[in-house]
N, CA, C and O atoms as a GROMACS GRO file, in nm:
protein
  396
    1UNK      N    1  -0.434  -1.626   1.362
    1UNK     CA    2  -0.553  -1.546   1.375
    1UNK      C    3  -0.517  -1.399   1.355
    1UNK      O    4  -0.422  -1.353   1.417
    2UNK      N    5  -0.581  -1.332   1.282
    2UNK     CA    6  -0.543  -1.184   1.256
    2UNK      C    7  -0.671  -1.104   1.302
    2UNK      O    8  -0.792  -1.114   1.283
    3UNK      N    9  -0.565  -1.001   1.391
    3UNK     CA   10  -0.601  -0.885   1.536
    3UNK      C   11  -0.667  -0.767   1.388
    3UNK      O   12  -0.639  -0.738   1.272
    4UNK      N   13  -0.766  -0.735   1.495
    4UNK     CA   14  -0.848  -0.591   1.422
    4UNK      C   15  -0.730  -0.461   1.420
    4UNK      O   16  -0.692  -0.405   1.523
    5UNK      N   17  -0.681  -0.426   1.279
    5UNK     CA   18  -0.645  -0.241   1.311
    5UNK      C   19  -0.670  -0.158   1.396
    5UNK      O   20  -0.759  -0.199   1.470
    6UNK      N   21  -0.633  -0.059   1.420
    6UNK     CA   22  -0.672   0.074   1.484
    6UNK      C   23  -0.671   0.152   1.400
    6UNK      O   24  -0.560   0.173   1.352
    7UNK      N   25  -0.765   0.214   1.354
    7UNK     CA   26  -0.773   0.334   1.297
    7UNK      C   27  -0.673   0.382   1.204
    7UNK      O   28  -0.678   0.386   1.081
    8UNK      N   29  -0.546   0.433   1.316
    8UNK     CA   30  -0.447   0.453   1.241
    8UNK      C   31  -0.346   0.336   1.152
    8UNK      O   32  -0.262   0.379   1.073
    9UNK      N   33  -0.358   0.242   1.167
    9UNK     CA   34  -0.306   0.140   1.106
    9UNK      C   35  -0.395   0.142   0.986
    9UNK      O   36  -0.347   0.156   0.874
   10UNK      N   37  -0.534   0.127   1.008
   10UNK     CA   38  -0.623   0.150   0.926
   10UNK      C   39  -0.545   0.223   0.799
   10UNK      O   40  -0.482   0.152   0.721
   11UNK      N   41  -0.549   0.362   0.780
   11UNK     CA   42  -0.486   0.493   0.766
   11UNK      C   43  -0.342   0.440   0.689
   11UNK      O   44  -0.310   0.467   0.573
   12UNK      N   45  -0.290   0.383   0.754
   12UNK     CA   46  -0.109   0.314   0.689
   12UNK      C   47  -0.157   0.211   0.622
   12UNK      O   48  -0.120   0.213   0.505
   13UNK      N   49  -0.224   0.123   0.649
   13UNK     CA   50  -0.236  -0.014   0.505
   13UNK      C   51  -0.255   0.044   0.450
   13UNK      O   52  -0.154   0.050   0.379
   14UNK      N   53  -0.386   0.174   0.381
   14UNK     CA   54  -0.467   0.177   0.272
   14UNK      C   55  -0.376   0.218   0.222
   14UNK      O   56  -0.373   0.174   0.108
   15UNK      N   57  -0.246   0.320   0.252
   15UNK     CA   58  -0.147   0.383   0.158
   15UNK      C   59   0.003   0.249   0.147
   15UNK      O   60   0.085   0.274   0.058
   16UNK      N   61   0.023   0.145   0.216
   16UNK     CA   62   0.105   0.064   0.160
   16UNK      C   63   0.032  -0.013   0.041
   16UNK      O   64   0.098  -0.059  -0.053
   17UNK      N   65  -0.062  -0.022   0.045
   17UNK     CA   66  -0.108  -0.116  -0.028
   17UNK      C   67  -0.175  -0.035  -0.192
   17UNK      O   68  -0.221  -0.089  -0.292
   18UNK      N   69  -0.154   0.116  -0.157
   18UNK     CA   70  -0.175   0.239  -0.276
   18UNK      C   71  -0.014   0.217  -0.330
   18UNK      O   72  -0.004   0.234  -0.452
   19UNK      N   73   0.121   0.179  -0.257
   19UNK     CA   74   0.243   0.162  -0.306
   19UNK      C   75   0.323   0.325  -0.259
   19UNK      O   76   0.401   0.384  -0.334
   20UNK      N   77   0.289   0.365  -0.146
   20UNK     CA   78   0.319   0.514  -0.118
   20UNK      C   79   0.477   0.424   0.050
   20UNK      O   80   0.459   0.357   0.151
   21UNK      N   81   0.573   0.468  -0.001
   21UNK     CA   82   0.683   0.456   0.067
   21UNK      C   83   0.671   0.518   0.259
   21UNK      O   84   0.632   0.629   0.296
   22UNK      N   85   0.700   0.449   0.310
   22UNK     CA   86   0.720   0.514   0.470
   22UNK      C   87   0.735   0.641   0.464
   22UNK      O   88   0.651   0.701   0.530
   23UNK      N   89   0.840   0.732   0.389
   23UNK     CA   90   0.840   0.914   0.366
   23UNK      C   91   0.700   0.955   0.314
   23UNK      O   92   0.639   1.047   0.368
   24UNK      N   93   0.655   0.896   0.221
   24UNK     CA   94   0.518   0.909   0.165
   24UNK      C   95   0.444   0.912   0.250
   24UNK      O   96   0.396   1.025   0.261
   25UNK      N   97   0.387   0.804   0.362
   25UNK     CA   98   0.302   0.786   0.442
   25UNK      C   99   0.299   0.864   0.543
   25UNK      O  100   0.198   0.908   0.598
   26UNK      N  101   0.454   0.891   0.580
   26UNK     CA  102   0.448   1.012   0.692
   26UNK      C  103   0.421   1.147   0.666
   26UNK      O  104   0.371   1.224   0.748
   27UNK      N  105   0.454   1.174   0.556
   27UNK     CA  106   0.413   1.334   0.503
   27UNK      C  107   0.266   1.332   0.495
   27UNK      O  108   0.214   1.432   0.545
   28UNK      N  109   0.145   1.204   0.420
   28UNK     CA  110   0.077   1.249   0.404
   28UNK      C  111  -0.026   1.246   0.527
   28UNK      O  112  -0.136   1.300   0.513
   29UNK      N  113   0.010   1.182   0.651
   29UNK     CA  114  -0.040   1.158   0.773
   29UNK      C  115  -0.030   1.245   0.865
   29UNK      O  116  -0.105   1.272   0.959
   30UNK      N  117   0.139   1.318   0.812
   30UNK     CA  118   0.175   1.387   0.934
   30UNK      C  119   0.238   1.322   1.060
   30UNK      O  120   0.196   1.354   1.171
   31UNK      N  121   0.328   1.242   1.046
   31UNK     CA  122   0.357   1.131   1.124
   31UNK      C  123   0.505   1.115   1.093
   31UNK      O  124   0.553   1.117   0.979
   32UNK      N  125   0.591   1.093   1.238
   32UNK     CA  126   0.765   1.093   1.141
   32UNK      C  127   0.780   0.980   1.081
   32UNK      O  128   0.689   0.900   1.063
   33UNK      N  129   0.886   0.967   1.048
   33UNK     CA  130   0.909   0.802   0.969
   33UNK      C  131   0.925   0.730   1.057
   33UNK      O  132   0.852   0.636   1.022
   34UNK      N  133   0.973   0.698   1.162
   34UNK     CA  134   0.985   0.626   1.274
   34UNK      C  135   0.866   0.570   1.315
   34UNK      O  136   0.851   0.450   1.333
   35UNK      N  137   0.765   0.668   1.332
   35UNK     CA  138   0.595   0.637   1.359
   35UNK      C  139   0.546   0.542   1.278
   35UNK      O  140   0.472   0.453   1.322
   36UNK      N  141   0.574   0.549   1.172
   36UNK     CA  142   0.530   0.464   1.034
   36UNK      C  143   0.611   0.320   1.037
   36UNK      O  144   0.543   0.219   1.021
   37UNK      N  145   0.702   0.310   1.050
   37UNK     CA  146   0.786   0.232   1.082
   37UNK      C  147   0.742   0.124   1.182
   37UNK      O  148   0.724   0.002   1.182
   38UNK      N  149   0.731   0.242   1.277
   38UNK     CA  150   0.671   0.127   1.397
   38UNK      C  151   0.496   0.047   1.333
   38UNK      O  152   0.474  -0.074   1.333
   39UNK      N  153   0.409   0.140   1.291
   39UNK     CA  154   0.272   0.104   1.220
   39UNK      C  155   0.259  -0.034   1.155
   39UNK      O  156   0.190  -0.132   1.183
   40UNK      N  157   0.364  -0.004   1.043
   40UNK     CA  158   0.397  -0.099   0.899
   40UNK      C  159   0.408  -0.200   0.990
   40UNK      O  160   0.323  -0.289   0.981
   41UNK      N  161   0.537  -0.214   1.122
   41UNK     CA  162   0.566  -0.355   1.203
   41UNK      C  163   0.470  -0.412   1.209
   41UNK      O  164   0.457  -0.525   1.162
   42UNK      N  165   0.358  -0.333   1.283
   42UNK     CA  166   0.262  -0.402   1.364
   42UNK      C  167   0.154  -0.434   1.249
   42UNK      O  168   0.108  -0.549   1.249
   43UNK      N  169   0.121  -0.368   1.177
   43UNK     CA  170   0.018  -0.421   1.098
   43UNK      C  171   0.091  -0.532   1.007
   43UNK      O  172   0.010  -0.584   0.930
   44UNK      N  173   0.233  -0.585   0.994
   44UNK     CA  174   0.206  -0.693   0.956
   44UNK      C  175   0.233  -0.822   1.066
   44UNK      O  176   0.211  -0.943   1.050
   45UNK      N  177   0.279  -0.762   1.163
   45UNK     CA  178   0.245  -0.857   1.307
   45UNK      C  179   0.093  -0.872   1.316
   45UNK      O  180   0.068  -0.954   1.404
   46UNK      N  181   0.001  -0.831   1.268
   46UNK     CA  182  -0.141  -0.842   1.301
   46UNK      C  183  -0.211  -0.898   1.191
   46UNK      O  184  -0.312  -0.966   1.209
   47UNK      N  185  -0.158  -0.871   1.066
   47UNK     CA  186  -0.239  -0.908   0.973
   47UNK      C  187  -0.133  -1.083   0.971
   47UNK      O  188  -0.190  -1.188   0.941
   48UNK      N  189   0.016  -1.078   1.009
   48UNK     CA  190   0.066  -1.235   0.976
   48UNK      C  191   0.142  -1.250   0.846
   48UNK      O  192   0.182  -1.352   0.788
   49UNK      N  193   0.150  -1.126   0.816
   49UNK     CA  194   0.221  -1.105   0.727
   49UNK      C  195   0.393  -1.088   0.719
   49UNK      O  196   0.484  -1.063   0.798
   50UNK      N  197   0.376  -1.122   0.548
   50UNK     CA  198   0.612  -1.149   0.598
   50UNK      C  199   0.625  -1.005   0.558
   50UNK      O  200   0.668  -0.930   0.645
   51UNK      N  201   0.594  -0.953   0.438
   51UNK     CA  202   0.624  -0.814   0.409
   51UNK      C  203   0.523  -0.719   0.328
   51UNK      O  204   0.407  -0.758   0.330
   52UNK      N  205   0.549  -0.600   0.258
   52UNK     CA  206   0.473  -0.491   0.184
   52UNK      C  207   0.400  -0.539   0.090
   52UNK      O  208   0.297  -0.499   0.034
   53UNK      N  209   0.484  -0.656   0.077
   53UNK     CA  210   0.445  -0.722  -0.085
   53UNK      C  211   0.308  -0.780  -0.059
   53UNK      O  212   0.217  -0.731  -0.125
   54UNK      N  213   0.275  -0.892   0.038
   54UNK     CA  214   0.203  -0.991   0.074
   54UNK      C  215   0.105  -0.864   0.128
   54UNK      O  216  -0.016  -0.879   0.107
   55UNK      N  217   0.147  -0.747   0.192
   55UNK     CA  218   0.018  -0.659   0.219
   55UNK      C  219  -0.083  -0.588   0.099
   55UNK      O  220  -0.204  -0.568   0.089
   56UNK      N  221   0.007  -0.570   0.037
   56UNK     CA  222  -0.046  -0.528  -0.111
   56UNK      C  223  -0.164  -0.649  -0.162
   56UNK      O  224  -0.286  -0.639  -0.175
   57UNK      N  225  -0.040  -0.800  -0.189
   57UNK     CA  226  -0.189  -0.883  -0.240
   57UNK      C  227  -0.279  -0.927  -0.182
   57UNK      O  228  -0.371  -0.996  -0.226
   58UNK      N  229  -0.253  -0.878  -0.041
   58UNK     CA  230  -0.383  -0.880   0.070
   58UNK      C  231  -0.488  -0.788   0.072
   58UNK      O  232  -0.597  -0.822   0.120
   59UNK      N  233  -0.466  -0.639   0.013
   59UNK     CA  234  -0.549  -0.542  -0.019
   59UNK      C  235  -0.608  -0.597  -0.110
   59UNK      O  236  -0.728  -0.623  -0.099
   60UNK      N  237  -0.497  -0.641  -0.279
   60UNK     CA  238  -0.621  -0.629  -0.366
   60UNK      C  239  -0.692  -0.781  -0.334
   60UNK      O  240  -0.751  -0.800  -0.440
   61UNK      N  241  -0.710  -0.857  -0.279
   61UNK     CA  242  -0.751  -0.978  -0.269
   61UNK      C  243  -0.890  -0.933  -0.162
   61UNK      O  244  -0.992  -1.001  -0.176
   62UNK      N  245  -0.891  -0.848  -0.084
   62UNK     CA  246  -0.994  -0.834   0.012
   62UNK      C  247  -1.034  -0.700  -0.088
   62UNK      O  248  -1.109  -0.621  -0.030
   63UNK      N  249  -1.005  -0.669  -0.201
   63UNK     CA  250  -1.097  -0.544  -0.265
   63UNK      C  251  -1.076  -0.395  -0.218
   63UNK      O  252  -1.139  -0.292  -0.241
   64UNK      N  253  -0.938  -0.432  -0.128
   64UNK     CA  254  -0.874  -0.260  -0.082
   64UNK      C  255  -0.889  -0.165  -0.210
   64UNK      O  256  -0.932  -0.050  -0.221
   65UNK      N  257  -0.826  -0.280  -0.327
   65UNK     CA  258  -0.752  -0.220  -0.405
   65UNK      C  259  -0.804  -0.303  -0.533
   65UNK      O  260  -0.785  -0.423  -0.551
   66UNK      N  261  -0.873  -0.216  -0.619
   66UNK     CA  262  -0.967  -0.327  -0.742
   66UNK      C  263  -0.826  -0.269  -0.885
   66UNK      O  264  -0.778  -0.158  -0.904
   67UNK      N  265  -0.806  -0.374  -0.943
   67UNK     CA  266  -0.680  -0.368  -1.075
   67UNK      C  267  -0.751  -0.323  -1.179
   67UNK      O  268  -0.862  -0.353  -1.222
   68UNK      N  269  -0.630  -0.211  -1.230
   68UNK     CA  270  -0.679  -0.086  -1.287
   68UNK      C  271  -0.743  -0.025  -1.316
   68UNK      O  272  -0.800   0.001  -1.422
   69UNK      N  273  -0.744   0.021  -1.188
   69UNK     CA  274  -0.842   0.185  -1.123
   69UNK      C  275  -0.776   0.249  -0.964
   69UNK      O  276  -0.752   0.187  -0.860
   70UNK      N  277  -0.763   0.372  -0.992
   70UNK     CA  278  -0.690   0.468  -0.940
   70UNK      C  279  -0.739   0.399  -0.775
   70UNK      O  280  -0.852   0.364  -0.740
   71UNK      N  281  -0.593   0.395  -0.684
   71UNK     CA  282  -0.624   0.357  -0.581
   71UNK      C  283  -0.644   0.469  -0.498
   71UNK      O  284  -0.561   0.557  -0.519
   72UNK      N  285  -0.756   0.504  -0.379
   72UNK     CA  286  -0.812   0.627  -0.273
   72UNK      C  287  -0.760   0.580  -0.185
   72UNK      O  288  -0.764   0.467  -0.136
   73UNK      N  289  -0.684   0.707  -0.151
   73UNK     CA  290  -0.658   0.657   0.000
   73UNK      C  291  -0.704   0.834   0.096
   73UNK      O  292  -0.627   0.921   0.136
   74UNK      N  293  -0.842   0.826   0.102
   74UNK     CA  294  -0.837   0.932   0.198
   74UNK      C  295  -0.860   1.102   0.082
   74UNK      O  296  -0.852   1.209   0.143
   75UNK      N  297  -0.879   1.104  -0.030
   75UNK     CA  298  -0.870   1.216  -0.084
   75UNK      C  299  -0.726   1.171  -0.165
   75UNK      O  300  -0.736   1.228  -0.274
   76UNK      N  301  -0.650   1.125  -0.164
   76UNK     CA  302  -0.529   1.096  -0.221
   76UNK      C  303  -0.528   0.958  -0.342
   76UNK      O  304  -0.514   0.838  -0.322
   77UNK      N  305  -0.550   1.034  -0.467
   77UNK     CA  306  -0.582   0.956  -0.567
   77UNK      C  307  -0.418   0.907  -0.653
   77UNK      O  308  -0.350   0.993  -0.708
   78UNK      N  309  -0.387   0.798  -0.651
   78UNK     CA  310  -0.272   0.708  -0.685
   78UNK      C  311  -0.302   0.624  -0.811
   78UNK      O  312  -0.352   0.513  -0.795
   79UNK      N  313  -0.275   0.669  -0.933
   79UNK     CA  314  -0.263   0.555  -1.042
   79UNK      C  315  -0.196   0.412  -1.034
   79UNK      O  316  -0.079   0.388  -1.065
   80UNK      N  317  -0.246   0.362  -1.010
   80UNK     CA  318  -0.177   0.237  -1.004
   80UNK      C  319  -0.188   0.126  -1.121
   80UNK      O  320  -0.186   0.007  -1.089
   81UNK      N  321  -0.198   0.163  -1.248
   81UNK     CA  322  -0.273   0.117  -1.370
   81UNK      C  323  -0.101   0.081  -1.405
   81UNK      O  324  -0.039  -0.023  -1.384
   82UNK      N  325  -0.053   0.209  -1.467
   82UNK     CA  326   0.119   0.146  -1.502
   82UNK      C  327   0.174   0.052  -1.435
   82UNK      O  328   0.227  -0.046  -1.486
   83UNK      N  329   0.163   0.080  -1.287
   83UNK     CA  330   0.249  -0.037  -1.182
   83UNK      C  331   0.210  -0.163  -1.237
   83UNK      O  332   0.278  -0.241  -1.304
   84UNK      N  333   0.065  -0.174  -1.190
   84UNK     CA  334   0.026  -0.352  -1.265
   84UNK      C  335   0.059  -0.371  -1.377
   84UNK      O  336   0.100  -0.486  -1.390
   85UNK      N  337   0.063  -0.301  -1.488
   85UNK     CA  338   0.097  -0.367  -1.578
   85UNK      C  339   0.234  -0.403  -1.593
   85UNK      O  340   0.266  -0.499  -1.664
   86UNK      N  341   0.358  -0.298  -1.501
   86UNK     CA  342   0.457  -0.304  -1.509
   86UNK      C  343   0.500  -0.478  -1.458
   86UNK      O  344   0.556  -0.571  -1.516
   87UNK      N  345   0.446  -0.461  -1.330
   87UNK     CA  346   0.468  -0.635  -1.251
   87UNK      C  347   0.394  -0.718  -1.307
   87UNK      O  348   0.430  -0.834  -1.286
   88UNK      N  349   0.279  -0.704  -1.386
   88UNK     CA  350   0.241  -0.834  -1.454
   88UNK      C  351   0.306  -0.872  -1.530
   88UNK      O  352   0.317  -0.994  -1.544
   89UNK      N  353   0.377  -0.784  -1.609
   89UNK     CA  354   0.443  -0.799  -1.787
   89UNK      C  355   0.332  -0.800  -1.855
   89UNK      O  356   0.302  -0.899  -1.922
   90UNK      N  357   0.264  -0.708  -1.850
   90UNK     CA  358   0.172  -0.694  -2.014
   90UNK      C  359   0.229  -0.535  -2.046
   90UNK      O  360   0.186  -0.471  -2.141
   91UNK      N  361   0.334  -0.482  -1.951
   91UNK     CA  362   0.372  -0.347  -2.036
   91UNK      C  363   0.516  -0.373  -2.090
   91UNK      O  364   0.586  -0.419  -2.000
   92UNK      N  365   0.565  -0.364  -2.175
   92UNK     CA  366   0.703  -0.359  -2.243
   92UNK      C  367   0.817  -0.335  -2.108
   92UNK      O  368   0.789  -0.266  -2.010
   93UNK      N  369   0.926  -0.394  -2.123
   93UNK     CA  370   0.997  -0.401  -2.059
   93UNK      C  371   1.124  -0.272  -2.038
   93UNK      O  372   1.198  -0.237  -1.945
   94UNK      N  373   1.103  -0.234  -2.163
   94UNK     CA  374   1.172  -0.102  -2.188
   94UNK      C  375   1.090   0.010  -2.128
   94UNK      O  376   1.139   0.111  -2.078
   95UNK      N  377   0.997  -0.009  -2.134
   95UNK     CA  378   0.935   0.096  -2.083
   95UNK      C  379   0.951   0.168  -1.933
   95UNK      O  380   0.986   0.099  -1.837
   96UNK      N  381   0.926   0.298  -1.921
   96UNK     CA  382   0.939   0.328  -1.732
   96UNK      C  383   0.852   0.286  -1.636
   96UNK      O  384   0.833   0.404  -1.607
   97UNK      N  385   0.803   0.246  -1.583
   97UNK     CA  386   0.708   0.301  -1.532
   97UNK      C  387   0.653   0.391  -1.455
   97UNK      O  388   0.740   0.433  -1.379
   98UNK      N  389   0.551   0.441  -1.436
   98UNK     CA  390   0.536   0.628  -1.431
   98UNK      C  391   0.463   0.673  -1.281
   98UNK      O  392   0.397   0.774  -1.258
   99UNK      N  393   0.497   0.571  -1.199
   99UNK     CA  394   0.469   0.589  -1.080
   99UNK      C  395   0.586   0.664  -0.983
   99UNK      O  396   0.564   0.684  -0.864
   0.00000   0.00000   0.00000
């Protein structure tokens, strides 16, 4: 059974699941990394989740996060158009990707 967020957890999925790193999340929250750390635990103790990954296809699967179009998190606009294509393989393998 998966427990309701708080707010601030709220606040930390929308940016794991934008692909923004624990340093990421704490700078843009204002929060140390440790804080985040502890967050990430619990929201996937709550959501039942094993890791970042499974939170991600839990966003875009509940429509956190609609495939390719810039993910919001809060005023904080994240391309996430290269990434998918990067992990699907419809972008060349040579290529960088520009996230």
């Amino acid at each position: 059974m998966r427990q309701a967020l708080t707010d601030r957890e709220q606040d930390v999925f929308s940016r794991i699941a934008a692909g923004m790193s624990n340093s990421e999340i704490a700078a843009s929250l204002f929060l140390s990394e440790g804080t985040v750390k502890i967050h990430v635990g619990r929201i996937l103790a709550k959501l039942g989740l094993r890791d970042r990954v499974q939170a991600v296809v839990l966003a875009y699967e509940s429509r956190l996060i609609t495939p390719g179009t810039p993910a919001s998190c809060q005023g904080l606009s994240l391309p996430l158009g290269p990434f998918l294509a990067w992990v699907t393989g419809t972008a060349s393998l040579r290529e960088a990707p520009s996230w």
